[in-house]
C-alpha positions as CSV (number, residue, x, y, z in Angstrom):
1,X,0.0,0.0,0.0
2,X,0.8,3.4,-0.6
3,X,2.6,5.1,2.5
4,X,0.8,8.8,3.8
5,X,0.0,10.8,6.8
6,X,-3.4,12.2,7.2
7,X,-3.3,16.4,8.3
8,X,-5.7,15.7,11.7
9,X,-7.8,18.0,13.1
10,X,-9.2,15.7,15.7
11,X,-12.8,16.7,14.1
12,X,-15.8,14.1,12.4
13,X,-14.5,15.0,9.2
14,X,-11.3,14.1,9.4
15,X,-12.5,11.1,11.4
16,X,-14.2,9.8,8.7
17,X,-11.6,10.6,5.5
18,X,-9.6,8.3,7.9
19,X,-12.3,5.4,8.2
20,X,-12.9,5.4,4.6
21,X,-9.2,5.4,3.4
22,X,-8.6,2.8,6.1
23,X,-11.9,0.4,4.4
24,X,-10.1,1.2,1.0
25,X,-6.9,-0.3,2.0
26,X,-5.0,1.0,-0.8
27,X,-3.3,3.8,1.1
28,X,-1.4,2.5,4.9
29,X,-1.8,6.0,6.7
30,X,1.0,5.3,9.4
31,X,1.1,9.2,11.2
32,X,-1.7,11.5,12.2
33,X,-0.3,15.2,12.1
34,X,-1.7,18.4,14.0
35,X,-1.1,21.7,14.4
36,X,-1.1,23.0,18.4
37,X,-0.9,26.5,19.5
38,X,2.1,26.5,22.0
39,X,0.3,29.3,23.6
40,X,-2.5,27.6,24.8
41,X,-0.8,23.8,24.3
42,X,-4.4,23.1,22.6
43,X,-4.6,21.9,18.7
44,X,-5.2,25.0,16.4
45,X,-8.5,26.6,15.7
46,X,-10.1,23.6,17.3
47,X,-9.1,24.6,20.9
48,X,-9.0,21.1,22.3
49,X,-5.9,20.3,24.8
50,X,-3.1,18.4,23.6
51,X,-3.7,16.0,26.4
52,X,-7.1,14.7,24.4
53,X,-5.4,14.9,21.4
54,X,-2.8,12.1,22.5
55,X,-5.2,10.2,24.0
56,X,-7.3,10.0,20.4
57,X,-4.4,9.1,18.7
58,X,-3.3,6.1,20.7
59,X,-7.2,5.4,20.9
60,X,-7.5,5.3,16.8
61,X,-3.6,3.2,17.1
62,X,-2.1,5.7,14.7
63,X,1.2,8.0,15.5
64,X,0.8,11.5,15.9
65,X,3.3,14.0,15.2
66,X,2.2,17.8,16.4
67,X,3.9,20.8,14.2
68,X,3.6,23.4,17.1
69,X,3.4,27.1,16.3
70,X,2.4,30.4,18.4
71,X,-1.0,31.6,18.0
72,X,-0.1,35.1,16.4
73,X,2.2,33.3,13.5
74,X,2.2,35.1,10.2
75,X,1.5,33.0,6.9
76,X,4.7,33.8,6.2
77,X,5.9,31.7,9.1
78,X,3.6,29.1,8.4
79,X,4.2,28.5,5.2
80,X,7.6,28.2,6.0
81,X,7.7,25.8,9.1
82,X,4.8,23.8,7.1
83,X,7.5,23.6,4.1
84,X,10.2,22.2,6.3
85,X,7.7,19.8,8.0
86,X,6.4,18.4,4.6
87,X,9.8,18.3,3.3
88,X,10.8,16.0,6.2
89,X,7.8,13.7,5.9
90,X,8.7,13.0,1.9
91,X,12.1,12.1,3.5
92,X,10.5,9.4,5.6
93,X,8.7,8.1,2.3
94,X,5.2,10.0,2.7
95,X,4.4,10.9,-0.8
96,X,0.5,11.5,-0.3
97,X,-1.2,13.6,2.5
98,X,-4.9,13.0,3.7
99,X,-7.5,15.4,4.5
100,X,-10.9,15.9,5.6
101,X,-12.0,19.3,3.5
102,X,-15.0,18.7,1.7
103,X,-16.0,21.8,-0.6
104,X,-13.8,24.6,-0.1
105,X,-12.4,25.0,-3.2
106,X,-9.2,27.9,-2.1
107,X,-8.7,26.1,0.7
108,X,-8.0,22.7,-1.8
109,X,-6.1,24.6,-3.9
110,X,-3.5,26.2,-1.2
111,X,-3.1,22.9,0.3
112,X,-2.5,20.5,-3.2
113,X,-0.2,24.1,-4.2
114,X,1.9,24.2,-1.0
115,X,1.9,19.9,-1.0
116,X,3.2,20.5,-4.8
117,X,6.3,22.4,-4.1
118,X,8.1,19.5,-2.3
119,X,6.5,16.9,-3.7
120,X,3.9,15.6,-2.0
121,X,0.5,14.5,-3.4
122,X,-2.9,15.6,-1.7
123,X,-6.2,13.3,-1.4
124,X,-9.3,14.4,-0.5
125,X,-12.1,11.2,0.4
126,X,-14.7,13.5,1.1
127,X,-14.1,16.0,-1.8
128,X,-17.7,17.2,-3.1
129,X,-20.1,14.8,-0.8
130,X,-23.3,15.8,0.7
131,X,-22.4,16.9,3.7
132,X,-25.6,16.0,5.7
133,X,-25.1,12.4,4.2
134,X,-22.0,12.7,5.2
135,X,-22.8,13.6,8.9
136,X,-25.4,10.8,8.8
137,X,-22.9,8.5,8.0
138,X,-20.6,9.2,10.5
139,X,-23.4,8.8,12.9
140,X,-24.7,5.4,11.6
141,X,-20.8,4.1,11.6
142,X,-21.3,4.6,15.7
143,X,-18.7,7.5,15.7
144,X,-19.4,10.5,19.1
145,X,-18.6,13.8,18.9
146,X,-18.7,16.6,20.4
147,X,-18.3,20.7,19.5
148,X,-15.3,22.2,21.2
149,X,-15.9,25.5,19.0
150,X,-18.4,27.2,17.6
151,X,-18.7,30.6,15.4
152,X,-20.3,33.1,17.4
153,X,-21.4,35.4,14.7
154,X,-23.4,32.2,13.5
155,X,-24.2,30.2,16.9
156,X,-25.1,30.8,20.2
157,X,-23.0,29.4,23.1
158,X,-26.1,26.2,23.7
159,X,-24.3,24.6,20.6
160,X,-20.5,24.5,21.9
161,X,-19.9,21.9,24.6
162,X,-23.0,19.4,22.0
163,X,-23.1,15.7,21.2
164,X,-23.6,15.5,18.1
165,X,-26.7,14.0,16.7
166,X,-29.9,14.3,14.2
167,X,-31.4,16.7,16.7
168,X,-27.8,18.8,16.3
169,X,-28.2,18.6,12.6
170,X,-32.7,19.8,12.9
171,X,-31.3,22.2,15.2
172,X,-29.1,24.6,13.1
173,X,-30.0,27.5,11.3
174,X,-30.5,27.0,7.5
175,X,-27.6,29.0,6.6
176,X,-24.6,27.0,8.7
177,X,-23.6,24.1,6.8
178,X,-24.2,21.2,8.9
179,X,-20.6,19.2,8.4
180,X,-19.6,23.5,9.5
181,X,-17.6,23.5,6.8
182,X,-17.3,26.6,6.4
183,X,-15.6,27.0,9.6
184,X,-19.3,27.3,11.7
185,X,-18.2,24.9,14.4
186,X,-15.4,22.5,15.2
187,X,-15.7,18.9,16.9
188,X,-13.7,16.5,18.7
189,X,-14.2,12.5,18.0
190,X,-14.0,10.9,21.1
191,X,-15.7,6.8,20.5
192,X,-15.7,4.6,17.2
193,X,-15.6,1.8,15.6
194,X,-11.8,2.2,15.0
195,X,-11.0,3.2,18.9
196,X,-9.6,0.5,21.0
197,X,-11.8,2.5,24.1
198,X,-14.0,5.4,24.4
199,X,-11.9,8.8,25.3
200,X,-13.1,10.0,29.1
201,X,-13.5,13.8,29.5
202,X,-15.3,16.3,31.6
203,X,-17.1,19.1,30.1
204,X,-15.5,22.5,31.4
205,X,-16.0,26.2,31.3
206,X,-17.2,27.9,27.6
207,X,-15.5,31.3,27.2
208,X,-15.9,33.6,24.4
209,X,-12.6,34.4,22.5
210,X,-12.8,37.5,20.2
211,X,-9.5,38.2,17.4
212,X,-8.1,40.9,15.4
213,X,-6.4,40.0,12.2
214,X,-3.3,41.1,11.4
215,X,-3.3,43.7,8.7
216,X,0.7,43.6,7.9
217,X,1.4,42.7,4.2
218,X,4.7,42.7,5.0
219,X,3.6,39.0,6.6
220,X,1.2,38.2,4.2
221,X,-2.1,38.3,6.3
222,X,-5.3,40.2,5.9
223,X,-5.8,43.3,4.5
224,X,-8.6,45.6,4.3
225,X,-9.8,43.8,1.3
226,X,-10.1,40.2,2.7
227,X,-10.3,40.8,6.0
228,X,-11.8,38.1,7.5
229,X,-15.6,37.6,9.4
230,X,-15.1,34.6,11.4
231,X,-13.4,36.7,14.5
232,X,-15.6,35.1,17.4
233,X,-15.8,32.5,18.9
234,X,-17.4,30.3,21.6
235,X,-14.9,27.8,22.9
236,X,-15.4,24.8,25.3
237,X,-13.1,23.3,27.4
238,X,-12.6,19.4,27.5
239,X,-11.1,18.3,30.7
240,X,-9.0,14.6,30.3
241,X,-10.1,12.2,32.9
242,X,-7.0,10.4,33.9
């Protein structure tokens, strides 16, 4: 089988790009690799504690390797660390890297651009699927979740710290997408089929975390052009029950 790592986020989509690539048994995805704010120690965007994170990984039985970055990094940065990382992983004989986005199109095209430059070939198993199929999939194949994240400027607080289930999905508004792919909420997978045991947490506090953007072009972030509307957020904190 082909050798590749699949870019984790620790989320149902993700999740289930891995169940399906691990039914097709043509690729043997031997490393899970995530992105943590050192900050905070938590994964990035996602807001879930690294703790959790290492306890899904040896859960699902697949190595994780976490690129760690400070939450105020520039693109520039990024793209720079993210080079040497990918760089490194072609090295160890990954020529193909996994991911869970379903229909973002610039998003696609940055990652299989960036993969490009050193090599690397990107696959998408959920590319352009219904994502409420989708969701109802992932619930039918006995996979839990739960929010960790949630956009404020789209979803009230009630819907960070949620199971989901097909009373999540009836319950949002018609104009989130209910996979969130659009960045409307983030999960964390914490039982399946492919876990050796369930993951035990506590549900903690939910604080609201507000950003501002850089505007420095010198960095190659936002300008006033493309400045982006997904600034708040709900968060809720996961505590790992040793």
């Amino acid at each position: 089988m082909k050798k590749a790592y699949f870019n984790w986020s620790s989320g149902k989509d993700a999740m289930l790009a891995l169940d399906k690539t691990l039914s097709a048994k043509e690729y043997n995805i031997t490393k899970l690799v995530t992105t943590v704010n050192t900050d905070y120690n938590r994964v990035s965007m996602h807001g879930l504690s690294v703790d959790l994170l290492e306890k899904q990984s040896e859960a699902i039985g697949i190595p994780l390797e976490k690129i760690e970055l400070r939450g105020n990094v520039s693109m520039a940065i990024y793209n720079t660390q993210m080079k040497t990382v990918m760089t490194n992983l072609l090295k160890a004989g990954y020529e193909y890297a996994f991911f869970g986005d379903i229909f973002l199109e610039d998003l696609k095209k940055y990652r299989e651009d960036k993969l490009a430059e050193v090599g690397v070939k990107a696959v998408f198993p959920l590319w352009k699927q219904n994502t409420k199929k989708l969701l109802l999939e992932f619930l039918q194949k006995g996979y839990k979740a739960i929010t960790v994240c949630v956009n404020a400027k789209l979803l009230d607080a009630s819907f960070c710290g949620r199971i989901i289930d097909e009373a999540f999905i009836e319950d949002l508004p018609e104009n989130v997408d209910v996979c969130g792919e659009n960045g409307e909420f983030h999960t964390f997978v914490f039982d399946g089929p492919i876990f050796k045991k369930p993951i035990d947490f506590t549900i903690g506090e939910k604080v609201l975390r507000s950003y501002t953007p850089s505007k420095n072009k010198k960095d190659n972030c936002y300008t006033e052009d493309n400045e982006p509307w997904d600034t708040s957020f709900w968060y809720c904190d996961l505590v790992s029950v040793q």
